[in-house]
C-alpha positions in Angstrom: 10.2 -26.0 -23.5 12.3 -25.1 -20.3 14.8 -22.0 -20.6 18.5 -23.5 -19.9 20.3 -21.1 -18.0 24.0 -20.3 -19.1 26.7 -19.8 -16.8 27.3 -16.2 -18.1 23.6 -14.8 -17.9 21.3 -14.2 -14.6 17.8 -14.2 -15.5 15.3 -12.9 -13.0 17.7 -10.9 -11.9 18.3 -7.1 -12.2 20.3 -4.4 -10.8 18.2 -2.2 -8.4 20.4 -2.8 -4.9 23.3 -1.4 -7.4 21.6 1.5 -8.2 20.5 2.7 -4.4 24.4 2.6 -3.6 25.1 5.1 -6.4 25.8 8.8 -4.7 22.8 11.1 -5.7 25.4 13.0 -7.8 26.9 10.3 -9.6 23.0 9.0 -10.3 22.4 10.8 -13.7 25.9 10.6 -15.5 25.9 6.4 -13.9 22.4 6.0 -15.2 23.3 7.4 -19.0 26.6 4.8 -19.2 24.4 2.1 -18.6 21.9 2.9 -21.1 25.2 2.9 -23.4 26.4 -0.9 -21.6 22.7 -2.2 -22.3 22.6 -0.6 -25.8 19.3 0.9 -24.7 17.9 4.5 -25.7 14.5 4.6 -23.3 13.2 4.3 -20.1 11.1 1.1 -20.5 13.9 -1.2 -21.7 15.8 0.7 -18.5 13.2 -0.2 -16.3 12.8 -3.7 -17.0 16.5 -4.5 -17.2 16.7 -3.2 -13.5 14.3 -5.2 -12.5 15.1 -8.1 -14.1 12.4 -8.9 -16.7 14.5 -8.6 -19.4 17.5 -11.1 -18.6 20.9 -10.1 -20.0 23.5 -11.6 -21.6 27.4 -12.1 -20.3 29.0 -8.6 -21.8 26.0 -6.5 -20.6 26.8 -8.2 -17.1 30.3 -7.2 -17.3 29.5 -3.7 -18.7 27.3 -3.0 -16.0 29.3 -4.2 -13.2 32.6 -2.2 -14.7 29.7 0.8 -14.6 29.3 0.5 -10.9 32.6 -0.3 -10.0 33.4 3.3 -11.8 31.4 4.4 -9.0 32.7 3.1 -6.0 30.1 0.1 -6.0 31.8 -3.0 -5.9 29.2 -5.3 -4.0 25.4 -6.4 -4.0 24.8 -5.3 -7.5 22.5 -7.6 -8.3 18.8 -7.9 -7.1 15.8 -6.1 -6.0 
């Protein structure tokens, strides 16, 4: 069965370029609020949500991008 892909999802595709524009001091705090947008509580679900193996769904998107633009990134969030 082939996986549809919806216009509010972005499978493959995680958030690693968005994390190596964070400043090293906003890293930590950043890191914790997208735990909290993700609704995740460990570093394995972390990790394969910034890489992309686990694909997420529209509001996570748009929690994670309002994360980063809280943080001065606004552009090339998404990949590895």
């Amino acid at each position: 069965m082939e996986k549809k892909q919806t216009n509010n999802s972005i499978p493959g595709v995680g958030f690693e370029r968005g994390i190596q524009q964070l400043r090293i001091c906003d890293h930590k705090e950043a890191v914790a609020e997208i735990y909290a947008a993700l609704g995740i509580n460990n570093r394995t679900s972390y990790a394969d949500y910034k890489a992309g193996r686990i694909e997420m769904r529209g509001q996570q998107i748009a929690a994670v991008t309002e994360v980063f633009r809280k943080y001065g990134v606004t552009s090339n969030i998404w990949g590895a």
